[in-house]
C-alpha positions, 0 to 999 in steps of 0.5 A: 873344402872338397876339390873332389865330386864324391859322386863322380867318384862313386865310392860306396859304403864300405869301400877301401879308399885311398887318399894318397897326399893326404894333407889335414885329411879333407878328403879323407874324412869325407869318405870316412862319414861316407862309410869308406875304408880310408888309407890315407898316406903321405910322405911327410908324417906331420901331415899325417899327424893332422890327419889323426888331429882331424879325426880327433877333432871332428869326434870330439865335435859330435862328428860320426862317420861310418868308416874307418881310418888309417894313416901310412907313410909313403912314397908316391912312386913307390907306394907300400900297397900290395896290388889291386886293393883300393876300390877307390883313389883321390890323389888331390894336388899331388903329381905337380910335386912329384918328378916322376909323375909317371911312375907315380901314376903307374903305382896308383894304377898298380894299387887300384882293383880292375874296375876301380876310379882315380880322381886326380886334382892338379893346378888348372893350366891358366891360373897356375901359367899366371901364378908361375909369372908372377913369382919365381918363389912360388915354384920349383926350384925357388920353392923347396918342395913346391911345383914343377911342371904346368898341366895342360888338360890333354897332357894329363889324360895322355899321361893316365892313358899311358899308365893303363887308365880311362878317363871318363870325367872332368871339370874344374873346382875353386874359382875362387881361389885363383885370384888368391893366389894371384894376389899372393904371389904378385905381394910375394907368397910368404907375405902372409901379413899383407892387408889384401892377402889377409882381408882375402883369406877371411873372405875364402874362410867365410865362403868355407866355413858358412857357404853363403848363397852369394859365394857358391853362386861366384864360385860356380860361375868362375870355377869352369873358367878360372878354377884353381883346381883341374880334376880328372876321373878315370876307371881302371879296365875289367871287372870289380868285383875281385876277392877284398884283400885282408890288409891293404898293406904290403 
């Protein structure tokens, strides 16, 4: 389930890329088949653990992809990167975690080439407004690591313009899954057991898992208007075509 449009990103064979909160590693190992040169970080090393199960796991499945990977452990706002050595940088429901989202947002322009893209992914405003409304245990501080703030739309590219980047795309993604976590959070959102959250989740695994017609039509119907997920693409100023550096690592 990619939050991100690869296209929009256009990220091209043999690439470097990061995914920077890297989770199970989604979106990494689509840019992986892609051909990309994948660094996938994040602070918590069990989810870099899944990434490398990931990756096991689609091999062992006959999956190939072009690419390689790497996981790295690090800090948001201070990333383990020299400067300007990704091409490319997906940072998928990250910055509503992180306190300091500007200075997170300064690290991943520093890393980023002159003429590199940033695809950020946050909480949608509305459907996020609803969820905080219905459960204080769905957010910060109830919620140990969970969200802390709420993003408007023109909140979000001020903060990117701010930090020296262009926004040039936008749009929204899983409409689906808005009325998911509504649910959740109204019977409580550790009740993993409910009947109806349960019974939900099969539906959104269904929708995953064999993309039926009737659920990619819903979900691109609700997504502009409901989307769970806001994604914003920005280009950082000047030109790419910079010497590649040996190792991405500082």
């Amino acid at each position: 389930m990619l939050t991100v449009d690869y296209n929009r990103l256009g990220l091209k064979p043999g690439e470097q890329l990061l995914d920077l909160g890297c989770g199970f590693g989604r979106h990494a190992y689509e840019a992986a088949r892609l051909g990309a040169h994948v660094v996938a970080c994040d602070l918590a090393s069990t989810e870099l653990a899944q990434v490398r199960a990931t990756f096991a796991a689609m091999s062992e499945a006959g999956e190939r992809y072009r690419g390689t990977c790497q996981t790295v452990r690090g800090d948001a706002t201070r990333l383990p990167f020299a400067d300007r050595v990704f091409d490319r940088i997906i940072a998928s429901e990250v910055l509503e975690h992180v306190h300091s989202d500007e200075q997170a947002l300064t690290e991943l322009a520093r890393v980023l080439r002159p003429g590199g893209v940033l695809a950020v992914t946050v909480p949608t405003w509305l459907p996020e407004k609803i969820c905080w409304a219905l459960s204080d245990e769905y957010h910060a501080p109830r919620a140990v690591g969970g969200h802390v703030r709420i993003y408007r739309h023109g909140q979000l590219r001020g903060r990117l313009r701010c930090a020296g980047l262009t926004p040039f795309s936008s749009h929204h993604a899983h409409g689906l899954h808005s009325p998911y976590w509504w649910l959740r959070c109204a019977v409580g959102p550790n009740n993993d057991n409910h009947r109806l959250v349960a019974a939900y989740r099969r539906l959104l695994e269904w929708d995953i898992v064999d993309q039926p017609r009737i659920t990619r039509i819903a979900d691109r119907v609700l997504s502009p208007v409901l989307g769970k997920s806001l994604v914003l693409y920005s280009r950082k100023s000047g030109s790419s075509h910079l010497k590649e550096a040996k190792s991405v690592a500082a």
